[in-house]
PyMOL Python script that loads the backbone (N, CA, C, O; Angstrom):
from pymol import cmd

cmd.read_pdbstr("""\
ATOM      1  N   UNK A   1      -1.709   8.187   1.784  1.00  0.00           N
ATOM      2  CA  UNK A   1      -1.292   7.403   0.642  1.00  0.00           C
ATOM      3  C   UNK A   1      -2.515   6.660   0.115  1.00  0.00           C
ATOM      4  O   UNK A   1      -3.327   6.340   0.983  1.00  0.00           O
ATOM      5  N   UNK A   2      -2.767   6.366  -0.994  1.00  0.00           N
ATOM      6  CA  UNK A   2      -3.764   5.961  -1.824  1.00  0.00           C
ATOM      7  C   UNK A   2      -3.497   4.831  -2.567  1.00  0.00           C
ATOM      8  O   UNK A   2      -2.496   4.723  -3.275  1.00  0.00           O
ATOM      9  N   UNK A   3      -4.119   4.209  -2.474  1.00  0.00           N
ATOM     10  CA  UNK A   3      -3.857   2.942  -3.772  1.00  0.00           C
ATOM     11  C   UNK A   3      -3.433   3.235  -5.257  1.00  0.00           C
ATOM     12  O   UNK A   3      -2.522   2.621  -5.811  1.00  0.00           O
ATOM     13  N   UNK A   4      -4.144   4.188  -5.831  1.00  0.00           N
ATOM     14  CA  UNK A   4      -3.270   4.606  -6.998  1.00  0.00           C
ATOM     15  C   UNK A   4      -1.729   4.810  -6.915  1.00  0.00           C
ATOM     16  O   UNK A   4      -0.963   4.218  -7.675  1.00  0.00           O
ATOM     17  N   UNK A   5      -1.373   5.554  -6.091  1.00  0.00           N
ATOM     18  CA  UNK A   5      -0.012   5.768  -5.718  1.00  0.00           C
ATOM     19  C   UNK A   5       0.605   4.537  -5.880  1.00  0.00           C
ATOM     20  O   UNK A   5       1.451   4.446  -6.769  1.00  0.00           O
ATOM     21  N   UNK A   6       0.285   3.341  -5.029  1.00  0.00           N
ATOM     22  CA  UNK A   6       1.138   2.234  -4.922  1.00  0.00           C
ATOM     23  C   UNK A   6       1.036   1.586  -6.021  1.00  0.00           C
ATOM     24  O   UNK A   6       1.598   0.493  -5.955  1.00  0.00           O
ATOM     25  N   UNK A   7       0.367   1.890  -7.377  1.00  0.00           N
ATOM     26  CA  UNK A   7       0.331   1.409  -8.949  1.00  0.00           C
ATOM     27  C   UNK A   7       2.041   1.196  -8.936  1.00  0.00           C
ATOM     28  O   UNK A   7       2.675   0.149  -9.069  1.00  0.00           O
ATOM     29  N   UNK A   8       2.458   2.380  -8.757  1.00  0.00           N
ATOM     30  CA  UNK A   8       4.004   2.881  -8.876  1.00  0.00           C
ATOM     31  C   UNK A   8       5.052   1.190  -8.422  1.00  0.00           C
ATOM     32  O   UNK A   8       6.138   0.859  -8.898  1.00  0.00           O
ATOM     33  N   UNK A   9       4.430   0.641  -7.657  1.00  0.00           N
ATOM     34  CA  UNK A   9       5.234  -0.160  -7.078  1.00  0.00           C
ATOM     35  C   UNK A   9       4.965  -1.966  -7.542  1.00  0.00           C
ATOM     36  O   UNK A   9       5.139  -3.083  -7.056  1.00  0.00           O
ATOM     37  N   UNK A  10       4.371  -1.244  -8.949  1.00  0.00           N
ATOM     38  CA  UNK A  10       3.397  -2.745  -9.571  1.00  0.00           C
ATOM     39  C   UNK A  10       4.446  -3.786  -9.692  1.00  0.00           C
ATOM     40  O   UNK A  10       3.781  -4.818  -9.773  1.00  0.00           O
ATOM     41  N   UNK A  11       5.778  -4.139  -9.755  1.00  0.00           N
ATOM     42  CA  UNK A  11       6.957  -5.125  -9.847  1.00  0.00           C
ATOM     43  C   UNK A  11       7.315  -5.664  -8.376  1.00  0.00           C
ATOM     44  O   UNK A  11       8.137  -6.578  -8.432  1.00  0.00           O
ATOM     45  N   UNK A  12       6.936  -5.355  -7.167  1.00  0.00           N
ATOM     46  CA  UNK A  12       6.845  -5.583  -5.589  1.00  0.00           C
ATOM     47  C   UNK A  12       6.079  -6.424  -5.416  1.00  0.00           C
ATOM     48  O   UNK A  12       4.964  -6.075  -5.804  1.00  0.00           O
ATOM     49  N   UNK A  13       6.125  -8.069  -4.734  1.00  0.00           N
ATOM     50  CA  UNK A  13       4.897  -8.314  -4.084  1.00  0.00           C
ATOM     51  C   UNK A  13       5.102  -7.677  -2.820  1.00  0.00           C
ATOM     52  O   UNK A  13       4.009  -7.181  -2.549  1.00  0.00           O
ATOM     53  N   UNK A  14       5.756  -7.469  -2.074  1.00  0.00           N
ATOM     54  CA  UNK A  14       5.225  -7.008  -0.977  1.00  0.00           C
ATOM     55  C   UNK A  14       5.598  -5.366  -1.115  1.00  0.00           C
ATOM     56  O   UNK A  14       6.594  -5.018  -1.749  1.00  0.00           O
ATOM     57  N   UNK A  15       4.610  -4.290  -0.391  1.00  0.00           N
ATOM     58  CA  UNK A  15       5.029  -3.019  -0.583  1.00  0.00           C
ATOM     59  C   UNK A  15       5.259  -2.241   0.739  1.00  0.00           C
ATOM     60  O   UNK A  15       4.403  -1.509   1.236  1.00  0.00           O
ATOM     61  N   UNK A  16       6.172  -2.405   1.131  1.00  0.00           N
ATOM     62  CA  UNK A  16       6.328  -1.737   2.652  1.00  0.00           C
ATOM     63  C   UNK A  16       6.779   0.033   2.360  1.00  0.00           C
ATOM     64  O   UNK A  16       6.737   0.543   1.241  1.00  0.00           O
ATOM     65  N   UNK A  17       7.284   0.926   3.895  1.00  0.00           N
ATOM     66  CA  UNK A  17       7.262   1.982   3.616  1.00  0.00           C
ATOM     67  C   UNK A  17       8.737   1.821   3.184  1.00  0.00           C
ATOM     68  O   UNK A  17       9.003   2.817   2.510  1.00  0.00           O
ATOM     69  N   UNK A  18       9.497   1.249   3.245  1.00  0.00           N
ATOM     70  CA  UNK A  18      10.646   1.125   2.686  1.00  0.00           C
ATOM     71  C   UNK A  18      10.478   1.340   1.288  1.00  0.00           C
ATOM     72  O   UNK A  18      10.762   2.419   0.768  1.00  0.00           O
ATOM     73  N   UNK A  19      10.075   0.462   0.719  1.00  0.00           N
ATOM     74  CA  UNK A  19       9.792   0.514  -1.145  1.00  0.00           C
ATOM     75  C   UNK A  19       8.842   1.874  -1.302  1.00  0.00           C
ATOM     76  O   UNK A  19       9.124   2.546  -2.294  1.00  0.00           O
ATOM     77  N   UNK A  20       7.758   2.380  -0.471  1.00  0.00           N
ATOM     78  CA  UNK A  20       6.906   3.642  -1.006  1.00  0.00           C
ATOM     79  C   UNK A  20       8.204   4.452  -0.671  1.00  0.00           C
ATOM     80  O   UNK A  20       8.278   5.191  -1.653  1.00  0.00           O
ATOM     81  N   UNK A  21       9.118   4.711   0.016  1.00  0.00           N
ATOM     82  CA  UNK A  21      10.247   5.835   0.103  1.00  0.00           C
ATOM     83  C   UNK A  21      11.497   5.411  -0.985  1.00  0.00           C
ATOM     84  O   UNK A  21      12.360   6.288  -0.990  1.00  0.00           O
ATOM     85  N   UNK A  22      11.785   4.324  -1.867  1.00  0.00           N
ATOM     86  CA  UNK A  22      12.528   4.561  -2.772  1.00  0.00           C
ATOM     87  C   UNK A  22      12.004   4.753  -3.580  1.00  0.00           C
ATOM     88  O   UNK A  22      12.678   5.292  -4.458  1.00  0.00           O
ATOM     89  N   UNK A  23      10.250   4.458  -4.001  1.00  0.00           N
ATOM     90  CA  UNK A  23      10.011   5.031  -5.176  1.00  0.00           C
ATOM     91  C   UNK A  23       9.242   6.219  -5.431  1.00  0.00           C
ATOM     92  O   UNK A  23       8.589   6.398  -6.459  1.00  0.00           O
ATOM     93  N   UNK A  24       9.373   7.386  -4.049  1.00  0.00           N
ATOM     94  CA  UNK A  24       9.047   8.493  -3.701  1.00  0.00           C
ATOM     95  C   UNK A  24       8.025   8.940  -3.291  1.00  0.00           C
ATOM     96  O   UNK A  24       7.787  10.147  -3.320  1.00  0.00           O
ATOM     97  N   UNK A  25       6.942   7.762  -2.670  1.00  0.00           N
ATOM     98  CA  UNK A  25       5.963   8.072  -2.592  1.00  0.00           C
ATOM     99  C   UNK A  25       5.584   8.670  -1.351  1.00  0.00           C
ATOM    100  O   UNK A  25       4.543   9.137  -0.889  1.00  0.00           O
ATOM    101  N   UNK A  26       7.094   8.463  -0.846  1.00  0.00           N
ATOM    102  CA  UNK A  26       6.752   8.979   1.011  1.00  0.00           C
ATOM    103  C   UNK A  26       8.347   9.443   1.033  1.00  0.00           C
ATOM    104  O   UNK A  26       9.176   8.935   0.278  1.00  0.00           O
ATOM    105  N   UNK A  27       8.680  10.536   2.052  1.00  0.00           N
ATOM    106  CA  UNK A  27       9.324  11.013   2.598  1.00  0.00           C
ATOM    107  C   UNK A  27      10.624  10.749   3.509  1.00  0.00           C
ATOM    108  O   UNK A  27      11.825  11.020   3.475  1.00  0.00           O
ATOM    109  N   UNK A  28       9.641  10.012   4.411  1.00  0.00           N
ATOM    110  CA  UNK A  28      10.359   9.593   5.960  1.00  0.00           C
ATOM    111  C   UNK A  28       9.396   8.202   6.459  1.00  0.00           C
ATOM    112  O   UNK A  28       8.202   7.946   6.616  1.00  0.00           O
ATOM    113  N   UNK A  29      10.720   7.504   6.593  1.00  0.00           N
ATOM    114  CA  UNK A  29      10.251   5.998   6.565  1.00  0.00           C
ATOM    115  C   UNK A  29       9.238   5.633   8.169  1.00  0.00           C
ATOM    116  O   UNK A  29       8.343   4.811   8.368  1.00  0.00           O
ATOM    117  N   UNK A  30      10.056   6.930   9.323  1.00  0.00           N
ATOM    118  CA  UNK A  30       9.640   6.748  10.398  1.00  0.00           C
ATOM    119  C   UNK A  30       8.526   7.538  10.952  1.00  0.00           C
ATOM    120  O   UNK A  30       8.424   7.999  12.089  1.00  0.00           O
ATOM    121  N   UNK A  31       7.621   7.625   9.856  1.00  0.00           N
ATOM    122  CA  UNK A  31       6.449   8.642  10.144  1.00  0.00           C
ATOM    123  C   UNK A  31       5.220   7.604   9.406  1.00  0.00           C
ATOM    124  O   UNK A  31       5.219   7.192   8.246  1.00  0.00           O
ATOM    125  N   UNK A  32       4.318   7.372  10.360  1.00  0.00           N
ATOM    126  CA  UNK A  32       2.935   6.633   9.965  1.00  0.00           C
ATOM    127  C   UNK A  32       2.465   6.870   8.972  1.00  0.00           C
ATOM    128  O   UNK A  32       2.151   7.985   8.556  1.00  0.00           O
ATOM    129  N   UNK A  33       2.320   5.582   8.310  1.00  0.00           N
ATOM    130  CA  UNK A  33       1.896   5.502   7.328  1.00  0.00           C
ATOM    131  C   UNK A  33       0.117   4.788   6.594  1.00  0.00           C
ATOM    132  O   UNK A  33      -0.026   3.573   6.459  1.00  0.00           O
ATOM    133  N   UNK A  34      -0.701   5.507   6.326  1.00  0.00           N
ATOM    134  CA  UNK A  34      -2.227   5.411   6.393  1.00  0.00           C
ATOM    135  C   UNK A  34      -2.414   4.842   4.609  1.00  0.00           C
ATOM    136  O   UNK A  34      -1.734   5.551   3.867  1.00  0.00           O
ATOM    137  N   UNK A  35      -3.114   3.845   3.940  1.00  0.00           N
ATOM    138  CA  UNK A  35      -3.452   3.903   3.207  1.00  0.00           C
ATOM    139  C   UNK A  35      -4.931   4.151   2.920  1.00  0.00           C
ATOM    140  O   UNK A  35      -5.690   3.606   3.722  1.00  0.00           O
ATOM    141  N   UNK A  36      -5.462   4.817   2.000  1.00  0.00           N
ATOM    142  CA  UNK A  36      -6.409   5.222   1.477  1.00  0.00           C
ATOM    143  C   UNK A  36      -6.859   4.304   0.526  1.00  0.00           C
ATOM    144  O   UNK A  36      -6.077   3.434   0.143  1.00  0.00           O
ATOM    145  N   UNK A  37      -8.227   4.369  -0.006  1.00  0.00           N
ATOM    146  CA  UNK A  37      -9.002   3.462  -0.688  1.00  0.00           C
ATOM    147  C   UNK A  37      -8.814   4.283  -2.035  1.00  0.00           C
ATOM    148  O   UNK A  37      -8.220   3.495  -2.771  1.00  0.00           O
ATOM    149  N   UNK A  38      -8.958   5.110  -2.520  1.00  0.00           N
ATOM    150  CA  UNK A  38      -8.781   5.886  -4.239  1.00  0.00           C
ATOM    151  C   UNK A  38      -7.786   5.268  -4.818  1.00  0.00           C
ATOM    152  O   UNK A  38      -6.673   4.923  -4.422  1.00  0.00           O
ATOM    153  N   UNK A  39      -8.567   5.138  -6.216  1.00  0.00           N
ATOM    154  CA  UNK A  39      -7.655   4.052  -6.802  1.00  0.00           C
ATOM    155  C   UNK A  39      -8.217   2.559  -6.858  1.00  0.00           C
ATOM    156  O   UNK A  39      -9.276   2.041  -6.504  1.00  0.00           O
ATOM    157  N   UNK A  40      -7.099   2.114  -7.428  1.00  0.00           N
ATOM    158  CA  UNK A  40      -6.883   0.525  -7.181  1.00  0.00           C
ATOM    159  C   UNK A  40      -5.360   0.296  -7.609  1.00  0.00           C
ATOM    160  O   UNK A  40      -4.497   1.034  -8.085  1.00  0.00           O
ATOM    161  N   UNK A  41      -5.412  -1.241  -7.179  1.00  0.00           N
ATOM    162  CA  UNK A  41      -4.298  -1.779  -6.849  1.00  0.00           C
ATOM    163  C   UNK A  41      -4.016  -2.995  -7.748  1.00  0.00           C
ATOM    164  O   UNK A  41      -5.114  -3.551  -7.730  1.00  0.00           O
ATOM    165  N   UNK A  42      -3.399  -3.575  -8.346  1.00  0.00           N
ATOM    166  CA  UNK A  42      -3.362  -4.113  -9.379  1.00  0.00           C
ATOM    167  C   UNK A  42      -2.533  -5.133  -8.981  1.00  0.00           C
ATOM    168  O   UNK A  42      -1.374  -4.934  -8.616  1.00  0.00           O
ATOM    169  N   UNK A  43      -3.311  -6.743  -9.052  1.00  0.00           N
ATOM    170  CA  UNK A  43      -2.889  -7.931  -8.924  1.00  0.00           C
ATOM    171  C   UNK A  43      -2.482  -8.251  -7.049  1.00  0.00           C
ATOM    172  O   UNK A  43      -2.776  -7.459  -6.155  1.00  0.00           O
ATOM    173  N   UNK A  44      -1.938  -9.265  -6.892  1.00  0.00           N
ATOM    174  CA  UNK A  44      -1.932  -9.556  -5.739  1.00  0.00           C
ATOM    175  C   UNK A  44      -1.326  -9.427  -4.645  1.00  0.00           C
ATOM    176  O   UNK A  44      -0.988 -10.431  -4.018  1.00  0.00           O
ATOM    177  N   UNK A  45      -1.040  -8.063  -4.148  1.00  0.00           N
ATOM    178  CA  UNK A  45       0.203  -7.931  -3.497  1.00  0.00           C
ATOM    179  C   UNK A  45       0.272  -7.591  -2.052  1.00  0.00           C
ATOM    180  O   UNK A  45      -0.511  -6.697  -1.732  1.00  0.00           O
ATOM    181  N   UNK A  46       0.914  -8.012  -1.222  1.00  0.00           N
ATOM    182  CA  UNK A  46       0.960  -7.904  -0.004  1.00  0.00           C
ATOM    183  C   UNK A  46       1.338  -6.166   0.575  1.00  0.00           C
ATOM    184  O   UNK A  46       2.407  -5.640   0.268  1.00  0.00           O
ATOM    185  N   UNK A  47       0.460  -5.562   1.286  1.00  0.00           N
ATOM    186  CA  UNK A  47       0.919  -4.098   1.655  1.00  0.00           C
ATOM    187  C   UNK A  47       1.333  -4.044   3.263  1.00  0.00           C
ATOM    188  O   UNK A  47       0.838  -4.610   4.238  1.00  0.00           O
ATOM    189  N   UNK A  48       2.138  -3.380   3.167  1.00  0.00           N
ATOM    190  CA  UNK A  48       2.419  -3.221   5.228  1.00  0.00           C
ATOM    191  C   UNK A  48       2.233  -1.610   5.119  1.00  0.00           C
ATOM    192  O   UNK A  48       2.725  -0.819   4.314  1.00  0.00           O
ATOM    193  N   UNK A  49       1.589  -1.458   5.917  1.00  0.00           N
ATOM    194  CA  UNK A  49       1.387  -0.038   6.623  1.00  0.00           C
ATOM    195  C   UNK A  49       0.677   0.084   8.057  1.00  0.00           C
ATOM    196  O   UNK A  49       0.070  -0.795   8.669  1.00  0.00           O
ATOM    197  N   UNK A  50       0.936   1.512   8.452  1.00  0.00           N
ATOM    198  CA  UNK A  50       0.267   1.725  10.210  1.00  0.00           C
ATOM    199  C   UNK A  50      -1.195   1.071   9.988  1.00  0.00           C
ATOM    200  O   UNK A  50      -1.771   0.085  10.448  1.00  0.00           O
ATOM    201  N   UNK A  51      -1.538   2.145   9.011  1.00  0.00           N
ATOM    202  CA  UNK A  51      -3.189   1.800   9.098  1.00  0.00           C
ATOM    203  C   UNK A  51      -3.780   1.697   8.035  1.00  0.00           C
ATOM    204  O   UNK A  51      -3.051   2.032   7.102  1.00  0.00           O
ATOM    205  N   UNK A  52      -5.156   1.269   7.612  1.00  0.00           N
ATOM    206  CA  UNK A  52      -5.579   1.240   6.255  1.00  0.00           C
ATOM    207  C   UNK A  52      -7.127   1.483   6.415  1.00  0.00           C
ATOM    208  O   UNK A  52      -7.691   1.014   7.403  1.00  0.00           O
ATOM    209  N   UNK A  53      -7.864   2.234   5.434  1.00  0.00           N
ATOM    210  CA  UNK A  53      -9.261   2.381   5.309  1.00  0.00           C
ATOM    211  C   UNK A  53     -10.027   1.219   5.260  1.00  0.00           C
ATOM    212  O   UNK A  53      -9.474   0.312   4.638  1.00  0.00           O
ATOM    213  N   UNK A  54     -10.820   1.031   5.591  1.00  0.00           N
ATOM    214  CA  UNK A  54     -11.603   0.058   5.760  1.00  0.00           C
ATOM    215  C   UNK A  54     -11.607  -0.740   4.360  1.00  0.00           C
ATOM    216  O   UNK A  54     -11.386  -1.936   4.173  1.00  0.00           O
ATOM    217  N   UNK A  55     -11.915   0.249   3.450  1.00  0.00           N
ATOM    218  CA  UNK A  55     -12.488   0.344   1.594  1.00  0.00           C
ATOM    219  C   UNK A  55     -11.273  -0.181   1.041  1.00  0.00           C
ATOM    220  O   UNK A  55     -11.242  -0.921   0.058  1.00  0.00           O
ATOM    221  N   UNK A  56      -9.943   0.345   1.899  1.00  0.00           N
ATOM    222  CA  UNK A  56      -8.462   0.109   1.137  1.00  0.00           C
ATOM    223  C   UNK A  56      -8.114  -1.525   1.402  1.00  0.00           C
ATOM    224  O   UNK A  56      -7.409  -2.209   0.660  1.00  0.00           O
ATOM    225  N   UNK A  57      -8.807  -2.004   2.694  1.00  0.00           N
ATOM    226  CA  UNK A  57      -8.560  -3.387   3.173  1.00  0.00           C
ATOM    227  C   UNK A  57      -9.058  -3.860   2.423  1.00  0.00           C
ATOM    228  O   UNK A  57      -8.413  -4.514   1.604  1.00  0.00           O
ATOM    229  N   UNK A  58     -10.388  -3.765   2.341  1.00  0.00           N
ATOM    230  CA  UNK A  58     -11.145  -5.045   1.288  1.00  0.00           C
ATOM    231  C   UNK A  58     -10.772  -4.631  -0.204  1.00  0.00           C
ATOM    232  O   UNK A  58     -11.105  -5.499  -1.011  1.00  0.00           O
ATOM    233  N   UNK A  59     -10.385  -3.924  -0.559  1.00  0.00           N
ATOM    234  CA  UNK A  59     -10.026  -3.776  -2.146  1.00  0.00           C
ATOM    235  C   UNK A  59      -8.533  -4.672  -2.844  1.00  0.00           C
ATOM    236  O   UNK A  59      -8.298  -5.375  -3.827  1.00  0.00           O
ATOM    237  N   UNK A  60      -7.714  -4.087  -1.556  1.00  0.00           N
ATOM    238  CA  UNK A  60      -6.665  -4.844  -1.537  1.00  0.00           C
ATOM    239  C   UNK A  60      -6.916  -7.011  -1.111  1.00  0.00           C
ATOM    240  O   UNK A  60      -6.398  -7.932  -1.742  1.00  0.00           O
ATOM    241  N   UNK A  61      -7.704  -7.098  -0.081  1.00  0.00           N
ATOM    242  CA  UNK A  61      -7.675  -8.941   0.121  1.00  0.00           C
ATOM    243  C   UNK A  61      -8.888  -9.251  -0.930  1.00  0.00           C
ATOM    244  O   UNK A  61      -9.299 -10.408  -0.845  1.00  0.00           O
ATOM    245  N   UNK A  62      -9.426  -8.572  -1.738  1.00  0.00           N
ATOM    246  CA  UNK A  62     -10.427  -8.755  -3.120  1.00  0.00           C
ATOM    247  C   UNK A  62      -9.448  -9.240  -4.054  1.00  0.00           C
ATOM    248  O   UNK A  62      -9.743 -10.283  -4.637  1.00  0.00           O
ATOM    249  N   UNK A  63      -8.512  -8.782  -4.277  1.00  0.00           N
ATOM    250  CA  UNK A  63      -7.708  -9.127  -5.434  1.00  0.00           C
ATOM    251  C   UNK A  63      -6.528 -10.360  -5.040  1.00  0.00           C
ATOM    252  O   UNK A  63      -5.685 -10.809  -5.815  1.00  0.00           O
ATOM    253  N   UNK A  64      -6.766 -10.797  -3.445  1.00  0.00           N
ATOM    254  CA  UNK A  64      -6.113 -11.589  -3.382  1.00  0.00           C
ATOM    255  C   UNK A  64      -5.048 -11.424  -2.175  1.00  0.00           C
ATOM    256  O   UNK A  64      -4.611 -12.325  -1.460  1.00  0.00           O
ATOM    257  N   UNK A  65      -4.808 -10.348  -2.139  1.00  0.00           N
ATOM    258  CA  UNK A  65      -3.373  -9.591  -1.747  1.00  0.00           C
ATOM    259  C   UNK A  65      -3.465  -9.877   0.219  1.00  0.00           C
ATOM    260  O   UNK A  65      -4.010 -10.835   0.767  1.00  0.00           O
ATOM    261  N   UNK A  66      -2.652  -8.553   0.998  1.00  0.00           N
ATOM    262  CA  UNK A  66      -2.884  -8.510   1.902  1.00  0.00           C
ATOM    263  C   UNK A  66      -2.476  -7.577   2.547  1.00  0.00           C
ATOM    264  O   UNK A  66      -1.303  -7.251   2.366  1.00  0.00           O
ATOM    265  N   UNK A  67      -3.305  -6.819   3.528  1.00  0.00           N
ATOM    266  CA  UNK A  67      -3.058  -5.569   4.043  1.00  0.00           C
ATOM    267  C   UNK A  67      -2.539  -5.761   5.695  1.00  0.00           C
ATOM    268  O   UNK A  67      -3.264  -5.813   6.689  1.00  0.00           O
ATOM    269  N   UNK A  68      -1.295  -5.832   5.638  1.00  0.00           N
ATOM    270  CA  UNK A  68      -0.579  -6.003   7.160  1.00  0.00           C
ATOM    271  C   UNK A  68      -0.380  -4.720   8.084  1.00  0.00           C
ATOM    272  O   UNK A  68       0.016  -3.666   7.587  1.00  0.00           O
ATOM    273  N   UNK A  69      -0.710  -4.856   9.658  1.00  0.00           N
ATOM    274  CA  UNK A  69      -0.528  -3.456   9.621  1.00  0.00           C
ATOM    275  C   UNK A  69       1.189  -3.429  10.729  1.00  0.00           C
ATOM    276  O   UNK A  69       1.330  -4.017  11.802  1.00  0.00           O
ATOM    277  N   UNK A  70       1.779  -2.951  10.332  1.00  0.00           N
ATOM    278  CA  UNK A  70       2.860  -2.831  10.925  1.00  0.00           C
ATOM    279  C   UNK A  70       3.155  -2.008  12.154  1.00  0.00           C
ATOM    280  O   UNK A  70       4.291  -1.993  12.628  1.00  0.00           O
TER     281      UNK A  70
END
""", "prot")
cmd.dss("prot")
cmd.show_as("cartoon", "prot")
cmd.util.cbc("prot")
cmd.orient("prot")
């Protein structure tokens, strides 16, 4: 999963895999979930996922936000 992707979820502050699976960006809620740095992420929003790119962490707490890992 990529930061562009989670554009999709720009009305969320927080974006868990719950919200990436109603707004189709994932499959199956109980399968790890990795974010990627491509892209960006727009305004300040809190993300939960397994894991995150190094590039995806700081892009995301740059704008404010926060990358939790669940």
């Amino acid at each position: 999963m990529d930061l562009a992707s989670l554009s999709k979820c720009k009305d969320r502050e927080v974006i868990s895999p719950l919200v990436m699976k109603e707004f189709g960006l994932i499959k199956k809620v109980d399968l790890p979930v990795k974010i990627l740095a491509d892209g960006e992420v727009s305004g300040s929003v809190t993300v939960q996922a397994n894991a995150f790119s190094k590039k995806a962490k700081e892009k995301i707490e740059t704008l404010g936000g926060k990358a939790e890992v669940i």
